[in-house]
N, C-alpha and C positions, 0 to 999 in steps of 0.2 A: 889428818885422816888419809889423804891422798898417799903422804908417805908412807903409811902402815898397810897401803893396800887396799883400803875402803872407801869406796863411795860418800857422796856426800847423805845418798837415802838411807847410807847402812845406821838406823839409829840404833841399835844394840848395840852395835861394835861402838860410836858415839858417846854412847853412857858410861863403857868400860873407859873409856879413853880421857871421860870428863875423871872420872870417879879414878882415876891413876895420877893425871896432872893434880887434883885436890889433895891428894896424899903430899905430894911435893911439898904442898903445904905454900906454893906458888905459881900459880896457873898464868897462863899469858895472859895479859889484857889488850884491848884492840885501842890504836890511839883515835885521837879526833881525825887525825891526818887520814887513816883506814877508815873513818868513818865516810869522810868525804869522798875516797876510792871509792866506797859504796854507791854514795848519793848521785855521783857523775855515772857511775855505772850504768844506774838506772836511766838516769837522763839519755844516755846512748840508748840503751834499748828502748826505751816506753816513751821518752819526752818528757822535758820538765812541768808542763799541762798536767803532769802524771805522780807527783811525788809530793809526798806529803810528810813530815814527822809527828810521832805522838809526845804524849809528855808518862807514859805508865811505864814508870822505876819500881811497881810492885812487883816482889815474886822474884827480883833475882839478886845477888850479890857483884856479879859481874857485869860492870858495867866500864865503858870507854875510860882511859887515864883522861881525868880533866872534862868529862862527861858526865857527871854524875847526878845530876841534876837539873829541870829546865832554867836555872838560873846562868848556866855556862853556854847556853844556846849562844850568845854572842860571838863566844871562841869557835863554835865550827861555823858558824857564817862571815867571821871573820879568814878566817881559811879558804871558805869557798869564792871569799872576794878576791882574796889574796892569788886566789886562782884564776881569777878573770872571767868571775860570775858577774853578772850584771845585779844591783841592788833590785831590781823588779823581780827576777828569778828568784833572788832569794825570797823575796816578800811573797812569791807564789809558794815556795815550799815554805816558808816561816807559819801559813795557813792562808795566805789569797786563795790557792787549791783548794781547799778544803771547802772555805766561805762558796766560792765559788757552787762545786757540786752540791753543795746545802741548798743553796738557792735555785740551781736547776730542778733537785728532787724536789723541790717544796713550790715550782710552777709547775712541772709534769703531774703532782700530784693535784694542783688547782684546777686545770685544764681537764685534767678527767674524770672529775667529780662533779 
């Protein structure tokens, strides 16, 4: 996008651009390794207290090489280990995160009831 001059908000421009790589009849896919760019990303800005991944592969065809499913979850937390994640961190974003905020909404919500 950048290299064509558009933003990342431009989603018209976006759509053309999906809808031209699709013609190709080969569009880029993002690896696990870029996914992990992601996940650390976030980690810098927000905290890993802060990250969390889902398992909804509805609704798109494009998905990570060697991502495609929550049964490859392994392979990008093996990457993120391979990086010099600590096994706790992972097990926070794996869903400790998640568990966690459950359980804070569900006494915030006991306490004020």
């Amino acid at each position: 996008m950048e290299r064509r001059g558009m933003g990342r908000e431009d989603y018209p421009g976006y759509k053309v651009v999906r809808e031209e790589l699709a013609a190709t009849g080969s569009p880029p896919r993002a690896t696990i390794a870029q996914v992990a760019d992601h996940i650390e990303h976030v980690r810098e800005a927000a905290g890993v207290d802060h990250i969390g991944i889902g398992s909804d592969f509805d609704g798109t065809v494009d998905l990570p090489v060697g991502l495609g499913d929550v049964s490859c979850y392994p392979a990008l937390f093996a990457e993120l280990l391979d990086r010099g994640w600590s096994e706790d961190d992972c097990a926070r974003v794996a869903g400790g995160n998640v568990l966690r905020v459950m359980h804070d909404a569900e006494a915030f919500s006991r306490a004020t009831n």
